[in-house]
BADO-964317 format. One record per residue (C-alpha): residue in three letters; x, y, z. Coordinates in steps of 0.25 Angstrom, whole numbers, plus 5000, padded with zeros to 4 digits. Example, Ala and Ser with C-alpha at 12.3 -4.5 7.8 and 13.67 -1.06 7.14 Angstrom:
<atoms>
ALA504949825031;SER505549965029;
</atoms>
This chain:
<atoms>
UNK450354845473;UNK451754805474;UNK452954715466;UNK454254685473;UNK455354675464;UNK456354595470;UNK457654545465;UNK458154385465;UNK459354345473;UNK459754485470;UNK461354475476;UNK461254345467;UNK460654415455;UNK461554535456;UNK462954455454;UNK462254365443;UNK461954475436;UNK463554505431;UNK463754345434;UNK462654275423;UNK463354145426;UNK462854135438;UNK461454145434;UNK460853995440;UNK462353975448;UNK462053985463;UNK462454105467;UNK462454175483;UNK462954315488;UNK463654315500;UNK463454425514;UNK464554535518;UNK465854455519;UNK465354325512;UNK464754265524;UNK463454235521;UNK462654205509;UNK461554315506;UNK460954315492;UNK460754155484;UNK460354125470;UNK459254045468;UNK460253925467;UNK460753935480;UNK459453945487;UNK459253815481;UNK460453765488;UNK459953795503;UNK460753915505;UNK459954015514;UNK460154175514;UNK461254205525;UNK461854085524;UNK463354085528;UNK464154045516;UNK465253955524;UNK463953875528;UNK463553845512;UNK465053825508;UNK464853685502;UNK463553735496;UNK464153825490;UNK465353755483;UNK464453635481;UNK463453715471;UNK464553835467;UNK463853925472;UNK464354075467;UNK464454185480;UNK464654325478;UNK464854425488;UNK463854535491;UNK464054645483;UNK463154745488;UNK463654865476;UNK463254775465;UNK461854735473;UNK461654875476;UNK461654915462;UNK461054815455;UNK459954855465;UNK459854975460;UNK459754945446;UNK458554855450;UNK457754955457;UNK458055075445;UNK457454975437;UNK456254955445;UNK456055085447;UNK456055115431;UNK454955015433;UNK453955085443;UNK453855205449;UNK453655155464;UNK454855065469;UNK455055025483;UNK456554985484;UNK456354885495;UNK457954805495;UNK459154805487;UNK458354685479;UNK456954715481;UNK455954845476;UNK454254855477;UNK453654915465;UNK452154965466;UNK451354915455;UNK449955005458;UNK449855045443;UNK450054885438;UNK448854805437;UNK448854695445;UNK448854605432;UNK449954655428;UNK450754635439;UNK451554505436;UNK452054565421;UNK452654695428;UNK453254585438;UNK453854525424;UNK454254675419;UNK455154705432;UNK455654565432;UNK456154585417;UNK456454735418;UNK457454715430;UNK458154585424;UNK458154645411;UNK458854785417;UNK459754725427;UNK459754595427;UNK459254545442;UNK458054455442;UNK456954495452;UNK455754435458;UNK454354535456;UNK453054495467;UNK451854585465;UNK450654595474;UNK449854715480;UNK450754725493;UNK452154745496;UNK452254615504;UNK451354545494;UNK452254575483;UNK453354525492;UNK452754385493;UNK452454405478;UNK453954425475;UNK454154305486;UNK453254205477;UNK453954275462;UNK455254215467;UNK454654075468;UNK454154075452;UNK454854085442;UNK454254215435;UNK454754295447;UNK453554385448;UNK452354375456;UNK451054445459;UNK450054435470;UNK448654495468;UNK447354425471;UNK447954295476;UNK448754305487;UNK448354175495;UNK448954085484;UNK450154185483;UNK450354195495;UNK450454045498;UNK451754035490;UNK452654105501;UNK452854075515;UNK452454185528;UNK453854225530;UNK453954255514;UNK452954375517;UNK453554505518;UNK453654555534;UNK453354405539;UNK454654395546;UNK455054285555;UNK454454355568;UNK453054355560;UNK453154225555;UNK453454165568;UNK452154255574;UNK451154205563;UNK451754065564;UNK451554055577;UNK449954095574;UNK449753995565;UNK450354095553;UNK451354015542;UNK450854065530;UNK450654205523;UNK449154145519;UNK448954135533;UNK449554255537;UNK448654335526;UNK447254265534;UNK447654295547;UNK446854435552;UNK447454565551;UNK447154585567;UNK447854435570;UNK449154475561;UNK449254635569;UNK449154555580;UNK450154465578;UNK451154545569;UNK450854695571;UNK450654795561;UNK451754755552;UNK451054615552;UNK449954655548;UNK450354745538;UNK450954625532;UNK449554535532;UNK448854665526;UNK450054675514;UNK449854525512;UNK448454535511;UNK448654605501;UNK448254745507;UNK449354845505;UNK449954915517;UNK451454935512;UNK451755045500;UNK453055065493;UNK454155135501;UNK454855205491;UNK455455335501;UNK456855325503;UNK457355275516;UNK458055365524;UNK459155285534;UNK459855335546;UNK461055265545;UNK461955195533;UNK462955085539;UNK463954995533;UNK464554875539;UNK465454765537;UNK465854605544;UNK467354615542;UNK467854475535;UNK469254505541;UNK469954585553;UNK470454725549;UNK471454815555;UNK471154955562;UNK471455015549;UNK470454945539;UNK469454975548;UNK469755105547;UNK469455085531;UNK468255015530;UNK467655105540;UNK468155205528;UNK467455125519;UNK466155115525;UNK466255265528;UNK466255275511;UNK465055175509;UNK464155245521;UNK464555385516;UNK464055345502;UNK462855295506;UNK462655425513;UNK462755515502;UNK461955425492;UNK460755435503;UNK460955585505;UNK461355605518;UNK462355605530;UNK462455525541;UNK462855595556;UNK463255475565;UNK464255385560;UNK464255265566;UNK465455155567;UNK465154995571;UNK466154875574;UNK466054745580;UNK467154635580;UNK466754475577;UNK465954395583;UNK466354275580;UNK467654285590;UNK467954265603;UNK468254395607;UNK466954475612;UNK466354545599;UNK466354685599;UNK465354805593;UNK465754935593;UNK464655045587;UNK465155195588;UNK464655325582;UNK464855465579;UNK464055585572;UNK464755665562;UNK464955815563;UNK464155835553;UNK463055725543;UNK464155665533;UNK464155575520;UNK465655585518;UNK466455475519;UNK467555515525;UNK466655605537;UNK466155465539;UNK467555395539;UNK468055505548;UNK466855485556;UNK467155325558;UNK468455335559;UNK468055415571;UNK467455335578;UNK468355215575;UNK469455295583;UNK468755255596;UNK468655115593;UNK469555005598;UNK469954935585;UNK469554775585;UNK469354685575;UNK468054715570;UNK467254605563;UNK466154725559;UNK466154875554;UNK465154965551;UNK465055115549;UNK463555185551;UNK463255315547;UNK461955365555;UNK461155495558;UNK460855505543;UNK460455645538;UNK459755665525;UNK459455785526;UNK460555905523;UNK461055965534;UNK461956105532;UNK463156095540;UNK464056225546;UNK465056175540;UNK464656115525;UNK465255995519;UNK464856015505;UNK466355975502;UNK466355835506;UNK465055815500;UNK465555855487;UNK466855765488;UNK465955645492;UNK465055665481;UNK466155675472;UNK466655535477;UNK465455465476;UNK465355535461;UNK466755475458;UNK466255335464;UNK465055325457;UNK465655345442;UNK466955285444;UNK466655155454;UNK466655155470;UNK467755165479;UNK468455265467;UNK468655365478;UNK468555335493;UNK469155365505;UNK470755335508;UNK470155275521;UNK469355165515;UNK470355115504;UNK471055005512;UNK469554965516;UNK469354955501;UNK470654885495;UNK470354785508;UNK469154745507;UNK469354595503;UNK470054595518;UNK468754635526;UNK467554615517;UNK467554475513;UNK467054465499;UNK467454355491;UNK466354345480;UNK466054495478;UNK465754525462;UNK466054665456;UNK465154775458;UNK464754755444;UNK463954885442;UNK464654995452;UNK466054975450;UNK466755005437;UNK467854895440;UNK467054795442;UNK466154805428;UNK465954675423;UNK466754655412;UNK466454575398;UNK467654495391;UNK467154475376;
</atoms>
C-alpha cells in the first residue's frame, strides 16, 4: 500500500513561493543557458507550449501573454527539496525519495478508508510548512499509485485513491501515462491491438512476458493491483560525480583554466558530503557543433596517487591533464571524478591535514554563505560568470545565501 507525493510544477512553484504575485501569471523556467523551456505553470500549458521547447521558437508567445521566465536555479530547488522531504519524513516512517520533486510513502498501517483524508493531511501539512502545493495518488502498488497521482492532478482536490475500482480509474489516463510504458512498449502493444491500460490489464500474463519481458510483466502484475515493487529506501552508492556545462560564449585558455577550478570545488563537495573519495579523475571537452569546422570531443583521464575529496588535489589533478590538451574553442566542459571509494583506506603517507582544512572550509561556507572561501584558481570563473553561463532570469538563492535574503520594506 503506497502514496506518491508529488509536487506541482515544482521549478514553477519554487520561485512563486518568494514571488506571490505570480501566483495565476504564466510562469516557465528555462534549461542551462536559457535555451530551452523546462518547467510551465498551468497557464502556460494552456497556451501550447510543450516541455523542451526552445524559447526563441515561443518568443511571440511569450511577449503576447507576458509570460514571466526565470532561469534554473538548481540551489534554491535543491533546497526547497529538502524541506519537502524533512516534512514527509516527520509524517511516516518509510519514505522513498524517488526525484527532487517526488517521494512514495507506505501506507500499511492506514486503513484503506482512510486513505484519501491522510492524502488531504500531507497536502495541507507540506503547503502549510513550506509552501509548495503537491499532488497525492494512493493505491495498493507503486505504479498504481503513480496513475493515482496521474488522475489527482486532473481534479481539483489533488488527491486520489485507487482500491477496489481499478477499470473505472484506470479508464481516466492513457497507456503511456502508466509507469514503465515507455515509447518502445507502447509501439509493441500497439502494434497488438494494445491502446489502452484496460486493455493492457486483460491481456494474459504469458501474452504480456512474451511480448515485453519480465519487466513487462511485472508492470501488468503492479497494475493488476498485485504488488511486486517495495520501497527502495537504501542509499545509492554511485561510481562517479560529473559536472558539466554548454558555454554561452568562447573563453580564453585561461578561464578554462578557472572553471575547470570551479568544477574541481562543486565535485570535491559533493564528495565529502557522500563520504568518500574518488580515484580517477576524469577531463571532457568538445568544441560546437553548429560550425563549419569539424567538431571536436576530447575525453582524458588520470588516477590520483592516492583517493581524494580536496579540491585542490582535484584541480591539480585536471589541470594535469589539461597540459596535454591543445587549447580550442570548446563549446562543452565537464570534469568527472570516478573510481569512488566509500570505504576508508589508510594511506602510508596520511592526509588528515587536508582533511581537516577542507572541513573547515565547508564549515565556514555552510554558516557564512557559499563561495566565502574558495580557491584563488576559480575566482575569475566566479567574478565572470555572466560571460560563460548565460543566465538572465536567475532569482536569488533565497534560502542558502545570506546576501540574497528576501528583504521586507515596511
Amino acid at each position: 500500500m503506497f502514496a506518491l507525493v508529488d509536487c506541482n510544477n515544482f521549478y514553477v512553484s519554487c520561485e512563486r513561493l518568494f514571488r506571490p504575485d505570480l501566483q495565476q501569471h504564466p510562469v516557465a523556467v528555462l534549461s542551462n543557458n536559457d535555451g530551452c523551456i523546462v518547467a510551465r505553470s498551468e497557464e502556460v500549458k494552456s497556451l501550447g507550449i510543450k516541455m523542451g521547447t526552445p524559447v526563441f521558437k515561443v518568443l511571440s508567445l511569450i511577449k503576447k501573454h507576458n509570460i514571466k521566465l526565470f532561469s534554473s536555479n538548481y540551489t534554491l530547488y535543491g533546497d526547497i527539496s529538502n524541506r519537502v522531504m524533512s516534512t514527509l519524513e516527520n509524517l511516516s516512517s518509510e519514505i522513498e525519495v524517488y526525484s527532487i520533486d517526488e517521494a512514495f510513502i507506505c501506507l500499511k498501517n492506514i486503513p484503506h478508508q482512510q486513505w484519501e483524508s491522510y492524502g488531504i493531511q500531507i497536502q495541507k501539512t507540506i503547503y502549510q510548512h513550506i509552501g509548495i502545493p503537491v499532488s497525492v495518488g494512493l493505491a495498493p502498488t507503486k505504479t498504481l499509485a503513480k496513475a493515482a497521482n496521474k488522475m489527482a492532478k486532473k481534479n481539483k482536490q489533488k488527491v486520489c485513491s485507487i482500491y477496489n475500482n481499478t477499470t473505472h480509474s484506470l479508464n481516466q489516463i492513457n497507456l503511456t501515462d502508466v509507469w514503465g510504458i515507455g515509447a518502445g512498449y507502447f509501439k509493441i502493444l500497439n502494434a497488438y491491438g494494445v491502446q489502452t491500460p484496460i486493455q493492457f490489464i486483460n491481456l494474459n500474463p504469458f501474452v504480456v512476458h512474451k511480448l515485453l519481458g519480465s519487466k513487462g510483466a511485472l508492470v501488468h502484475q503492479e497494475l493488476c493491483g498485485i504488488q511486486c515493487l517495495n520501497l527502495d529506501n537504501t542509499p545509492h552508492t554511485p561510481q562517479s560525480v560529473c559536472y558539466s556545462r554548454t558555454l554561452a560564449k568562447s573563453i580564453c585558455e585561461e578561464q578554462l583554466s578557472s572553471i575547470l577550478a570551479l568544477f574541481s570545488e562543486k565535485i570535491a563537495l559533493k564528495l565529502r558530503k557522500r563520504r568518500c573519495k574518488a580515484k580517477v579523475i576524469r577531463v571532457f571537452l568538445k568544441t560546437s557543433s553548429y560550425t563549419q569546422h569539424h567538431t571536436v570531443y576530447v575525453s582524458q583521464q588520470r588516477t590520483l596517487l592516492h583517493p581524494s575529496n580536496d579540491s585542490r588535489a582535484i584541480f591539480i589533478c585536471a589541470q594535469k591533464i589539461l597540459a596535454h590538451v591543445e587549447f580550442r574553442e570548446w563549446k562543452k566542459i565537464g570534469l568527472m571524478a570516478l573510481d569512488l571509494s566509500y570505504t576508508e583506506q589508510h594511506s602510508l603517507f596520511p592526509q588528515e591535514h587536508n582533511s581537516k582544512i577542507m572541513n573547515i572550509m565547508d564549515t565556514i561556507n555552510t554558516k557564512m554563505g557559499a563561495k566565502t572561501i574558495q580557491l584563488a584558481a576559480s575566482l575569475q570563473a566566479t567574478n565572470t560568470k555572466s560571460s560563460w553561463k548565460n543566465q538572465a532570469y536567475k532569482s536569488p538563492r533565497y534560502t542558502t545565501q545570506w546576501s540574497e535574503l528576501p528583504l521586507v520594506h515596511i
